[in-house]
C-alpha positions in Angstrom: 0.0 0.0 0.0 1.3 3.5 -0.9 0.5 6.9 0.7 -2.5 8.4 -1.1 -1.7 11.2 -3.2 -2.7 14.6 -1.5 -4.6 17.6 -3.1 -3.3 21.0 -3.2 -5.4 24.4 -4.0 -4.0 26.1 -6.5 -3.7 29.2 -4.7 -0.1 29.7 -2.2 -0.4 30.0 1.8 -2.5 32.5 2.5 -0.2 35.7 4.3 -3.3 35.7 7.1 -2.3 31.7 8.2 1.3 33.0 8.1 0.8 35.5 10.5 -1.4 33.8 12.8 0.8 31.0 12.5 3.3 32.9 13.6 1.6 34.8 17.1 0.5 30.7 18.3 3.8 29.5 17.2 5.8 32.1 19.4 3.6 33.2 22.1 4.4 31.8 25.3 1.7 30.1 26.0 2.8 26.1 25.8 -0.4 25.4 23.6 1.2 23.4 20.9 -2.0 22.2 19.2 -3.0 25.5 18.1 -0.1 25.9 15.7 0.3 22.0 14.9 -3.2 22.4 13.2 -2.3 25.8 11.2 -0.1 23.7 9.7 -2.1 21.3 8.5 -3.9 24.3 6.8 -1.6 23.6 4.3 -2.8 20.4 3.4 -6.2 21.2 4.7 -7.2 24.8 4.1 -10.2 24.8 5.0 -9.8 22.9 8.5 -11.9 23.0 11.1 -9.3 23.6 14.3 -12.6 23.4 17.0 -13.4 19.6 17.1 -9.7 18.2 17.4 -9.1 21.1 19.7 -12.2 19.8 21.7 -11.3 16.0 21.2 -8.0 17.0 22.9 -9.3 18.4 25.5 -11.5 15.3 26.4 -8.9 13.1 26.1 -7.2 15.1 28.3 -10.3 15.5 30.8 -10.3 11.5 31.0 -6.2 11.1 31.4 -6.1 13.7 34.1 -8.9 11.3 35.9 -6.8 8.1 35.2 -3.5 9.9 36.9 -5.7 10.6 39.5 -6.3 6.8 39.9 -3.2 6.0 39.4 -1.6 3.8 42.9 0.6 4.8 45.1 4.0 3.0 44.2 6.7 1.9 46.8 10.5 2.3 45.5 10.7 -1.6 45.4 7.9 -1.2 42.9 9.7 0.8 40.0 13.0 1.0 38.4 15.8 1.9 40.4 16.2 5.5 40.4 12.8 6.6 39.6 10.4 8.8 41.6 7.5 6.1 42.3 5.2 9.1 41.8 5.8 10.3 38.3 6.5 6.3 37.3 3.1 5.7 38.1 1.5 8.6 36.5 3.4 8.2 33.2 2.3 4.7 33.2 -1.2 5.7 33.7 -0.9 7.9 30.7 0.7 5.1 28.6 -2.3 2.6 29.5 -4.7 5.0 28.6 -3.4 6.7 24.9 -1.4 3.3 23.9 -3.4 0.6 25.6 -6.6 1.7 25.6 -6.8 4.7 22.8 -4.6 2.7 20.5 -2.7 5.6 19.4 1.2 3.4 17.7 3.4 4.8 15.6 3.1 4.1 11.7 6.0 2.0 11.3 5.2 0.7 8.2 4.2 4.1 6.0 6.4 6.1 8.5 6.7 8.6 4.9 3.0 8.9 4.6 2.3 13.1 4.8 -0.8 12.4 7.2 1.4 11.2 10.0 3.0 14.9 10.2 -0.7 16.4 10.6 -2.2 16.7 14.1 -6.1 16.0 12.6 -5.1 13.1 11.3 -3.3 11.7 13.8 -6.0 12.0 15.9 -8.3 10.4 13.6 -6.1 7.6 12.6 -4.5 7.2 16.2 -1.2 7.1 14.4 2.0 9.1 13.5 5.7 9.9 13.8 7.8 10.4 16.8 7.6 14.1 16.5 3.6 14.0 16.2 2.9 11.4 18.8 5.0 13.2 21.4 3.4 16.7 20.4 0.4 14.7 21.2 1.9 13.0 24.8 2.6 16.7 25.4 -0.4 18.2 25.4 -2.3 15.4 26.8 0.0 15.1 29.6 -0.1 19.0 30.3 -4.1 18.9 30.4 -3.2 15.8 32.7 -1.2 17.7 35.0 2.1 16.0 34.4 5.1 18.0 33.7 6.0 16.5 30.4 8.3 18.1 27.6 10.2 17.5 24.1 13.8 16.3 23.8 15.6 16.8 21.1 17.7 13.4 20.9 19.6 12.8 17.9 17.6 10.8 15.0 14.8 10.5 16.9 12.2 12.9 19.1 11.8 11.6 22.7 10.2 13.2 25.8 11.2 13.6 29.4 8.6 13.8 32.5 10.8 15.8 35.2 11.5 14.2 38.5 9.4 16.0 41.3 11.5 19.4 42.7 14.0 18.6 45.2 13.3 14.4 45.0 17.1 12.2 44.5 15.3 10.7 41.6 16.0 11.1 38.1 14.0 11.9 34.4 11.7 9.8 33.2 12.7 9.5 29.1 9.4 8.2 27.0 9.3 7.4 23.5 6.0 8.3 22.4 6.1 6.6 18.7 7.1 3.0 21.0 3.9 2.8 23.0 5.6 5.3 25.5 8.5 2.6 26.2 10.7 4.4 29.1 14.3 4.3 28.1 17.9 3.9 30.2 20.4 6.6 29.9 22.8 3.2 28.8 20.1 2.8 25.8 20.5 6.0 24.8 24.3 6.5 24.9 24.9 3.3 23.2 22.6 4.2 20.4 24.4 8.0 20.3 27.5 6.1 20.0 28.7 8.1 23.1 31.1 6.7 26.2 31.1 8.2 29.4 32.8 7.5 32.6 32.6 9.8 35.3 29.7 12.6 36.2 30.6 15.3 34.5 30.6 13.2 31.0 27.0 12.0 32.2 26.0 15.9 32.6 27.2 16.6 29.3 25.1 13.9 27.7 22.0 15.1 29.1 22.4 18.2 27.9 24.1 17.9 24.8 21.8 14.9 23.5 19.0 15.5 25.8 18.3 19.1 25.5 15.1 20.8 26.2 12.6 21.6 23.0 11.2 24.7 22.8 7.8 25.2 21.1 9.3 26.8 18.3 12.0 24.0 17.8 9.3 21.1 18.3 6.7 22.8 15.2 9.9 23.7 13.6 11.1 20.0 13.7 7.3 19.2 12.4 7.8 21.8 9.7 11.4 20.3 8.4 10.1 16.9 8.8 6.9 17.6 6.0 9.1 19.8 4.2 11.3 16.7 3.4 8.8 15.1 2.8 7.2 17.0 -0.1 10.2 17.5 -1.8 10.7 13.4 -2.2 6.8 13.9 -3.7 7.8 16.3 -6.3 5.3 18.4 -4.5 6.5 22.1 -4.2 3.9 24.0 -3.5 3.5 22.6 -0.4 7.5 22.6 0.3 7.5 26.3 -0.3 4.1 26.8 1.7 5.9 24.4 4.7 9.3 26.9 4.0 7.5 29.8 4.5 6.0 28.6 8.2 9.6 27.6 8.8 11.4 31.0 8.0 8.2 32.8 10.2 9.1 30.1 13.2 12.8 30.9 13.1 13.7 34.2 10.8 17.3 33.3 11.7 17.1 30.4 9.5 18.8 31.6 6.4 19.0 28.3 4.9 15.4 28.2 4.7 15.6 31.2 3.1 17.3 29.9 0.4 15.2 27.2 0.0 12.3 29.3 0.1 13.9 31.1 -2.8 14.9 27.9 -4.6 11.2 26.4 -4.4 10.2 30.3 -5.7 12.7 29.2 -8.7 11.7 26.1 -9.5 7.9 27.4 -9.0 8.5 30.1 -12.2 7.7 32.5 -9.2 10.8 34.5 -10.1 10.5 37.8 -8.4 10.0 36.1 -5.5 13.0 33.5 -5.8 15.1 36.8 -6.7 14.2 38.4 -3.3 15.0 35.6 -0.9 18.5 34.3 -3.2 19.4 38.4 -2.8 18.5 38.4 0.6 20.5 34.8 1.3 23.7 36.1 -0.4 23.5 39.3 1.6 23.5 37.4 4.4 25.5 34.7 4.2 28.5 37.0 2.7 27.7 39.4 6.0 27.9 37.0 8.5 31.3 35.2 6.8 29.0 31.7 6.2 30.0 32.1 1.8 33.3 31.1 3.0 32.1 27.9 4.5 30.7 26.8 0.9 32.3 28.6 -1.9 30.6 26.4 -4.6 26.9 26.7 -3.0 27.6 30.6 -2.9 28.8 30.6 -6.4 25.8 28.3 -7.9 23.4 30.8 -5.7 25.1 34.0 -7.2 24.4 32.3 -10.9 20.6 32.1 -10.1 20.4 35.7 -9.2 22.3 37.1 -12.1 19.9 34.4 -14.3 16.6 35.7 -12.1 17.4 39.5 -12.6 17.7 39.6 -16.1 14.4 37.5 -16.0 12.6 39.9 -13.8 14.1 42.9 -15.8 12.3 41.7 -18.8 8.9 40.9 -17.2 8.8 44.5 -16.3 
């Protein structure tokens, strides 16, 4: 079975989406939901937000009951290291979305565009890593457990913080594994890391366990579909997905360029001329040219190529 093909309107992103994409995406609010459905606007234009925003929010309702249910755990009962209390109330979230709800991760059409959507993941009860914890996140937050993103290498995990003050140490979930609770040993093997005193185990967490900010969790939604439009030969949508990416993080200049590149490609040339200028500009400013001479060069062809082009359009 192959991913269906998806439909596009003919018409870009709309500059209205962009902008409110952009207040939900950076306001500091830790409503992730809000923004994760914007974007499927661009598969979806005419989406509905309300009823998955209202299905969250019962879901929720019913896991904050659950964690209330949850036992009381002695330390003999959970794995060593592990504050009993935040063990048992992950576990009751885990039973509940992966046991109960059926929410997996898509394994076997892990490509397929719909896993990258929030609607659809909530209508199919299935996704990526990066979905399924967005997910965890805001279930867990209407739940009342302290749960956040982790950027890991490869792969996007979550971590439910040990209570204040308590010897005990994170919980790390992977959300597209049924919420499986890995070791720090897992993790370092599969980073390919060795460690041997405290300090090294420090820098592991945060170097390969940082904290995810909201804007680095949509924008690792946005790079994810963006990839994967540009395998489907479908641009429109890559430059639509680029343009939520460069209003997410403005200091993304490669984005800019690809913006510009898809604006190329697109026949949308005073567009393409504007972002390629604007990349150059930058990149020769802030000393990054000289990091790839032949990318710079190739750039510099396409806007000598665009203005002409533009000059005789006008």
């Amino acid at each position: 079975m192959t991913a269906p093909e998806l439909g596009y309107p003919v018409r870009v992103i709309r500059p209205q989406l962009v902008h409110s994409f952009t207040h939900a995406a950076l306001s500091p609010e830790p409503d992730l939901a809000v923004a994760a459905l914007m974007i499927a606007r661009v598969e979806y234009p005419k989406l509905d937000a309300g009823p998955y925003l209202d299905q969250l929010d019962a879901i929720g309702g019913e896991a904050r009951a659950r964690v209330a249910e949850a036992p009381v755990l002695d330390e003999d009962e959970v794995p060593t290291g592990v504050d009993p209390q935040r063990y048992a109330q992950v576990m009751a979230l885990n039973q509940y979305l992966f046991g109960e709800m059926r929410f997996v991760g898509n394994e076997r059409h892990y490509e397929d565009p719909r896993n990258s959507f929030l609607n659809e993941v909530l209508e199919r009860r299935t996704g990526i890593p990066i979905t399924l914890a967005l997910l965890y996140i805001e279930i867990a937050r209407r739940a009342g457990v302290p749960v956040e993103g982790v950027n890991f290498p490869g792969h996007f995990l979550l971590r439910c913080r040990a209570r204040r003050g308590s010897p005990y140490e994170d919980l790390i979930i992977d959300a597209f594994h049924g919420g499986a609770l890995l070791s720090r040993d897992l993790l370092r093997r599969q980073a390919g890391e060795q460690f041997t005193d405290d300090d090294d185990a420090l820098r592991f967490e945060s170097r390969l366990l940082p904290h995810a900010t909201k804007p680095q969790i949509l924008a690792r939604m946005l790079l994810n579909l963006k990839r994967l439009y540009v395998r489907m030969y479908s641009f429109p949508q890559a430059r639509d997905v680029t343009e939520l990416l460069v209003a997410v993080d403005p200091s993304a200049i490669n984005e800019l360029r690809d913006r510009g590149l898809l604006a190329y490609h697109l026949k949308d040339f005073a567009a393409a001329l504007r972002d390629l200028e604007a990349y150059l500009r930058l990149t020769t400013s802030s000393g990054a040219a000289a990091g790839d001479a032949e990318e710079h060069a190739q750039i510099w062809e396409h806007v000598k190529a665009l203005r002409k082009r533009v000059a005789s359009l006008n």
